[in-house]
ZAZA-741813 format. One record per residue (C-alpha): x, y, z; residue number from 1; residue in three letters. Coordinates in pm, 1 decimal. Example, Ala and Ser with C-alpha at 12.3 -4.5 7.8 and 13.67 -1.06 7.14 Angstrom:
2
+----------+----------+----------+------+------+
:        X :        Y :        Z : resi : resn :
+----------+----------+----------+------+------+
:   1230.0 :   -450.0 :    780.0 :    1 :  Ala :
:   1367.0 :   -106.0 :    714.0 :    2 :  Ser :
+----------+----------+----------+------+------+
This chain:
187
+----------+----------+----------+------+------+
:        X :        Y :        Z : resi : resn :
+----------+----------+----------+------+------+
: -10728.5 :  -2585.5 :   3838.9 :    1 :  Unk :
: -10595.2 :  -2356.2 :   3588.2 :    2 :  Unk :
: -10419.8 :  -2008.1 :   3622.4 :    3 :  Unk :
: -10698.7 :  -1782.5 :   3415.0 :    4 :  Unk :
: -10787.9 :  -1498.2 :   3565.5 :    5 :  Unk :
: -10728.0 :  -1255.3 :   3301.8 :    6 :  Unk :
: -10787.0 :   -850.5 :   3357.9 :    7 :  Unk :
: -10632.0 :   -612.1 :   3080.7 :    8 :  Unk :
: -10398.2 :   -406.1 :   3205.2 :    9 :  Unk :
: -10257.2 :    -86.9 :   2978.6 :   10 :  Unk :
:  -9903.8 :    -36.0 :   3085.8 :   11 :  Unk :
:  -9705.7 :    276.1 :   2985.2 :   12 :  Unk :
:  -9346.5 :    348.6 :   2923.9 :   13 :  Unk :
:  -9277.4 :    728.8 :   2888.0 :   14 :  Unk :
:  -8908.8 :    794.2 :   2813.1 :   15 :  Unk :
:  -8721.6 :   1110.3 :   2700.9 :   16 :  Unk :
:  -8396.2 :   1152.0 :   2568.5 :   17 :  Unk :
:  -8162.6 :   1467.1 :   2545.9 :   18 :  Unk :
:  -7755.2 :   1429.9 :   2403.8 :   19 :  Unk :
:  -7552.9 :   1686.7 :   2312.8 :   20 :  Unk :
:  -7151.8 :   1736.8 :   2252.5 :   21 :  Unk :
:  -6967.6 :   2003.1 :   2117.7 :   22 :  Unk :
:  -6614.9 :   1998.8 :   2007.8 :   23 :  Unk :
:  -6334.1 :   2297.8 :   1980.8 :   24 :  Unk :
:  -6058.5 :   2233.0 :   1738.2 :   25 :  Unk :
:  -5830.7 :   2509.1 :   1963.8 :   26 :  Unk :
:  -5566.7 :   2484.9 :   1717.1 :   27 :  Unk :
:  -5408.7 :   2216.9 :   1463.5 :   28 :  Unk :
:  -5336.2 :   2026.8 :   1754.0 :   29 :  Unk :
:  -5550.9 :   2036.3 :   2015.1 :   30 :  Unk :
:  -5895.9 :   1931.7 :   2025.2 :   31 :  Unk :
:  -6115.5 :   1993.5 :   2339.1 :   32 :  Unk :
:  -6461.6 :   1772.0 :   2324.8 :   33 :  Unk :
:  -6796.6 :   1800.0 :   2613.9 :   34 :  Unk :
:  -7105.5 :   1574.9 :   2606.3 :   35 :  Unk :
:  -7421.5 :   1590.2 :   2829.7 :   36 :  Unk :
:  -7673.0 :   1341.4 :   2774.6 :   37 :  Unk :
:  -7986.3 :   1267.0 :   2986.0 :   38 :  Unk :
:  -8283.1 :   1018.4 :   2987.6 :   39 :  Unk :
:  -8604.6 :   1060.9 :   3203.5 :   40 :  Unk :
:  -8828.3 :    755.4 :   3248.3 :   41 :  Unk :
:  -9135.7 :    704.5 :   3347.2 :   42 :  Unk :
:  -9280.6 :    377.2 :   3344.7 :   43 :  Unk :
:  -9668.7 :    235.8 :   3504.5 :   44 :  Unk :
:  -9643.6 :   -116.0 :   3524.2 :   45 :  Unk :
:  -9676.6 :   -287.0 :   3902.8 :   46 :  Unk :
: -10052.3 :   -447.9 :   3915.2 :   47 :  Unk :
: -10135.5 :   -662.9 :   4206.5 :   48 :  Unk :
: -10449.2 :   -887.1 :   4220.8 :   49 :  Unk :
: -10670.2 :   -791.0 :   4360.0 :   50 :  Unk :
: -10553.6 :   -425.5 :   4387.1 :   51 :  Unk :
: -10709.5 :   -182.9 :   4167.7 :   52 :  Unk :
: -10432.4 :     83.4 :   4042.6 :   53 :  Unk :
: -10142.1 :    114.9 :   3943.3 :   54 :  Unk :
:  -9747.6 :    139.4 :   4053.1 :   55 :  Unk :
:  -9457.3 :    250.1 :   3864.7 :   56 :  Unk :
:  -9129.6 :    405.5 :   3896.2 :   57 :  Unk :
:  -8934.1 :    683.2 :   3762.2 :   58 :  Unk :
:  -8567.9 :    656.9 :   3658.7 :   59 :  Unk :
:  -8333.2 :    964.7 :   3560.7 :   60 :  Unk :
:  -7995.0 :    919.2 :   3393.5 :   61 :  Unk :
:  -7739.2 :   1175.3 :   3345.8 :   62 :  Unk :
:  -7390.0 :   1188.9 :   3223.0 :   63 :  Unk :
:  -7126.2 :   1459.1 :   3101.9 :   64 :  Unk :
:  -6807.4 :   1383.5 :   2991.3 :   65 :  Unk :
:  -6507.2 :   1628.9 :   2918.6 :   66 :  Unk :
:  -6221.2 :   1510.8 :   2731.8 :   67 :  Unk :
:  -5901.2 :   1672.2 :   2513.9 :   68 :  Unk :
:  -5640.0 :   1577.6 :   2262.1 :   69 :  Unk :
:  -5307.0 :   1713.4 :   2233.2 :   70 :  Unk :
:  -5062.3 :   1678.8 :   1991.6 :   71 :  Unk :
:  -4743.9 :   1798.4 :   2165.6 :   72 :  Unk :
:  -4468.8 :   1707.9 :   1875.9 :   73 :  Unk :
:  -4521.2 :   1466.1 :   1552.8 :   74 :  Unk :
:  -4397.3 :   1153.3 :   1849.1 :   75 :  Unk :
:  -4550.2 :   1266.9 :   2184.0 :   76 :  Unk :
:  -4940.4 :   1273.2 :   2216.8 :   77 :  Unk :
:  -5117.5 :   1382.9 :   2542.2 :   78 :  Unk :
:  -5477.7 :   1260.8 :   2627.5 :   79 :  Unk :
:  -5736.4 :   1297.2 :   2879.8 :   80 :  Unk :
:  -6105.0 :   1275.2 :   2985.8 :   81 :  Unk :
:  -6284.0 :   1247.5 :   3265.8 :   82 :  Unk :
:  -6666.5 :   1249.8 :   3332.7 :   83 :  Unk :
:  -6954.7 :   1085.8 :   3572.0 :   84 :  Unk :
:  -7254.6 :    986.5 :   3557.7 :   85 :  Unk :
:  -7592.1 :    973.6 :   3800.7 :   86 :  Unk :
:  -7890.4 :    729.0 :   3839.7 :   87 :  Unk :
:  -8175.6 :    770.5 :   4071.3 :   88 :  Unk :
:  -8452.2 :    505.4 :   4047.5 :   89 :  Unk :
:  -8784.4 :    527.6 :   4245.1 :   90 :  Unk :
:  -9065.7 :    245.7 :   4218.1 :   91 :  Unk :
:  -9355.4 :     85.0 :   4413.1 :   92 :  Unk :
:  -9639.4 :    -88.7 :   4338.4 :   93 :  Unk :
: -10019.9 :      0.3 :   4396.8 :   94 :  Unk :
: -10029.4 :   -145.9 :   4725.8 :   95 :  Unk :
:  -9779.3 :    150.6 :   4903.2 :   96 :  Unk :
:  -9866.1 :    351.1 :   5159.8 :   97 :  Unk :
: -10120.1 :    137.5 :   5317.7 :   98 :  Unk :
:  -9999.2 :   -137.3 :   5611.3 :   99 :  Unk :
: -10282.8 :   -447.1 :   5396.7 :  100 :  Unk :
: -10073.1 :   -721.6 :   5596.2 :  101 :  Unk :
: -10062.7 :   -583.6 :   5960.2 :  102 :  Unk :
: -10347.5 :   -327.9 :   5976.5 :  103 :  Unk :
: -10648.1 :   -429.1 :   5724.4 :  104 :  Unk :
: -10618.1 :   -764.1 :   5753.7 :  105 :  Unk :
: -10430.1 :   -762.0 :   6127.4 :  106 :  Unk :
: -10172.8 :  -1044.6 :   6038.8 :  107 :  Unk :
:  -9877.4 :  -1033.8 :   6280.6 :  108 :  Unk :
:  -9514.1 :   -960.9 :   6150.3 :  109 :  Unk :
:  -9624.5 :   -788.8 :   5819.7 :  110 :  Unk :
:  -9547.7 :   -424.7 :   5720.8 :  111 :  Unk :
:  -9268.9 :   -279.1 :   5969.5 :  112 :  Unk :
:  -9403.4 :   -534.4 :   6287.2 :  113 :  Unk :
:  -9050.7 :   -541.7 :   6437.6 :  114 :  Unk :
:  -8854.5 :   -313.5 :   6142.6 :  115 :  Unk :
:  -8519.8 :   -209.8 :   6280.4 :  116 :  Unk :
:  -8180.2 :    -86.1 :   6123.2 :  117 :  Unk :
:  -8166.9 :     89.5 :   5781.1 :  118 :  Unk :
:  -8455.0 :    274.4 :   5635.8 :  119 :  Unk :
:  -8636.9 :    130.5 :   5955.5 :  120 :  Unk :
:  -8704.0 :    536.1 :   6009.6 :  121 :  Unk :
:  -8917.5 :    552.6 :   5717.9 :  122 :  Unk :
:  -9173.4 :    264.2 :   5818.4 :  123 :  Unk :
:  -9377.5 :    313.7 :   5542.7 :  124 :  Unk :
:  -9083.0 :    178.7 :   5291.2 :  125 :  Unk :
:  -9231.2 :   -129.6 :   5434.6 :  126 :  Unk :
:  -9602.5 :    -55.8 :   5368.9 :  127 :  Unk :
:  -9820.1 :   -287.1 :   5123.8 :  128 :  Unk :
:  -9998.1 :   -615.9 :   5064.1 :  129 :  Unk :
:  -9820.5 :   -967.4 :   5198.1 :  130 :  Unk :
:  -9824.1 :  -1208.1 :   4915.6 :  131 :  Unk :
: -10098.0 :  -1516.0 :   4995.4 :  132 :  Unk :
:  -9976.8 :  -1786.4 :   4787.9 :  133 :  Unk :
: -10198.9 :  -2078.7 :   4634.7 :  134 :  Unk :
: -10053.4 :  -2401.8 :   4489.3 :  135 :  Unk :
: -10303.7 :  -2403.9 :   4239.7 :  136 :  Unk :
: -10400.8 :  -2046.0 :   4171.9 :  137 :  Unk :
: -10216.5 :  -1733.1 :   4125.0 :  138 :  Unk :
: -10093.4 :  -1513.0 :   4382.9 :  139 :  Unk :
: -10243.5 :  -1245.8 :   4559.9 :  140 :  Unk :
: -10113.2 :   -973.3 :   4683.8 :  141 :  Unk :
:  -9762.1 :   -819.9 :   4634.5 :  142 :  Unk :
:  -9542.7 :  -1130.6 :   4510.4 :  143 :  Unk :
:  -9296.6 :   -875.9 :   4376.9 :  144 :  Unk :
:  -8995.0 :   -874.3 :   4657.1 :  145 :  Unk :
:  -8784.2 :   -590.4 :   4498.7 :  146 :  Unk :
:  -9073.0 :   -303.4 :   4543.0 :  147 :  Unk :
:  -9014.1 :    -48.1 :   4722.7 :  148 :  Unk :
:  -8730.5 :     61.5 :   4571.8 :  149 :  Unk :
:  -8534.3 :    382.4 :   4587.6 :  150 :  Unk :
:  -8154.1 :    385.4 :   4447.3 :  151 :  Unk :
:  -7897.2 :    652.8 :   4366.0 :  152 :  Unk :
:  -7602.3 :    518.8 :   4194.0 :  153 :  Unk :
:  -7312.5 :    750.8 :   4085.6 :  154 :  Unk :
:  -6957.0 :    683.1 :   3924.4 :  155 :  Unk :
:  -6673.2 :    916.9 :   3860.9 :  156 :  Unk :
:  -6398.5 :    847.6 :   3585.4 :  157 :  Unk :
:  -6105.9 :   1045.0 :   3477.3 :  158 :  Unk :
:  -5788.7 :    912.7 :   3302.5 :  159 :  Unk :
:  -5501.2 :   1141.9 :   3109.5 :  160 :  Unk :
:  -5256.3 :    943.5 :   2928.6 :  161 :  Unk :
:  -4898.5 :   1034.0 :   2764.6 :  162 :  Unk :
:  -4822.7 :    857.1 :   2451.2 :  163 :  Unk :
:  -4430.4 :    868.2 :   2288.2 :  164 :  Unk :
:  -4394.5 :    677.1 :   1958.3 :  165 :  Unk :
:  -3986.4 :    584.0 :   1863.5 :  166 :  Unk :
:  -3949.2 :    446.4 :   1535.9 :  167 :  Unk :
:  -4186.8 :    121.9 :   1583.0 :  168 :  Unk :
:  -4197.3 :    161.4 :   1984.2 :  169 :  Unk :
:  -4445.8 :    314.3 :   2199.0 :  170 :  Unk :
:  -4439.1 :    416.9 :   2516.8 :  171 :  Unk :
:  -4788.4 :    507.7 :   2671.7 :  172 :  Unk :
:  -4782.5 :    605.5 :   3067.0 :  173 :  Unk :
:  -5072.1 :    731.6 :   3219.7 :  174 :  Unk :
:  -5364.0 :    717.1 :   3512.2 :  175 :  Unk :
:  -5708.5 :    599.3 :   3585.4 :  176 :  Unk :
:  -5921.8 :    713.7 :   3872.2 :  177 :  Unk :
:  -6268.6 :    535.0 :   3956.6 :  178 :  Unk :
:  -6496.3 :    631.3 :   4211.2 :  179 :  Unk :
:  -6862.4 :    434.3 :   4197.0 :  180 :  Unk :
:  -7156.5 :    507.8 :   4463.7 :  181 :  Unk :
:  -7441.6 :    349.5 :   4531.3 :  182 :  Unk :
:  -7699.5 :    466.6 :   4757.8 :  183 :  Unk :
:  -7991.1 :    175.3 :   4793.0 :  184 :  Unk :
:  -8258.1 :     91.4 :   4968.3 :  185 :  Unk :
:  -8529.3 :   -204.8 :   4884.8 :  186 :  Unk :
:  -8690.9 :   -447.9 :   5105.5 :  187 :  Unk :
+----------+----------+----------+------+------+
């Protein structure tokens, strides 16, 4: 048997962008430099036979960075920057909210039947249709194993650097600090 069920589906994709810097010349030489940029996404995508609706997630991405320039003497150059950046990420399909496996259809050990540890507080993370697969036809249900998803990932960088150039030497000392976050949850 072939795979032909065929329904049109209209996903969207709704993004936005915003970027902006500004740089201040202080004097001759120094230069001080800021940027802000941010993206908002919204995308409707997640259709699950034989589910009627839609799912989709939204994603936000911000980041600043602050950084300088400093000239100290025609051999000795000071730079720096630091700056972060912040991701959250929401999605889930059409099927959320509603315990198909366990409660419609009264399958044991589907939805949150015997949830424990993280995100076990929120059962309904673990809401939605079980996926009935067919060797010869195409899956019902929720085949997609990465929805729910809810994520919060944020990094922190800063370096500052001290250059010294003698004759065809240089010298460059300096330090890096990283800090990266990740807050995630996902079946």
């Amino acid at each position: 048997l072939q795979n032909n069920l065929f329904v049109p589906r209209f996903p969207k994709a709704i993004r936005d962008n915003y970027d902006g810097k500004l740089n201040w010349n202080r004097n001759s030489a120094h230069q001080i430099w800021g940027k802000f940029s941010m993206m908002d996404a919204s995308v409707t995508d997640l259709y699950y036979l034989p589910l009627e609706g839609t799912g989709g997630g939204d994603t936000r991405v911000t980041l600043w960075t602050l950084g300088q320039t400093w000239t100290l003497s025609p051999t000795l150059i000071f730079d720096a920057n630091g700056g972060s950046n912040r991701m959250t990420h929401q999605s889930a399909g059409p099927d959320y909210g509603t315990n198909y496996g366990l409660e419609q259809f009264g399958i044991p050990g589907t939805n949150s039947a015997g949830v424990s540890g993280p995100g076990s507080a929120d059962l309904e993370r673990y809401s939605g249709m079980p996926t009935i697969d067919y060797d010869t036809f195409s899956d019902l249900g929720n085949n997609a194993g990465w929805t729910p998803v809810w994520r919060t990932e944020v990094s922190y960088t800063a370096s500052a650097n001290l250059t010294k150039v003698q004759g065809s030497h240089e010298i460059r000392t300096g330090v890096d600090f990283v800090r990266l976050t990740l807050d995630h949850w996902q079946p």
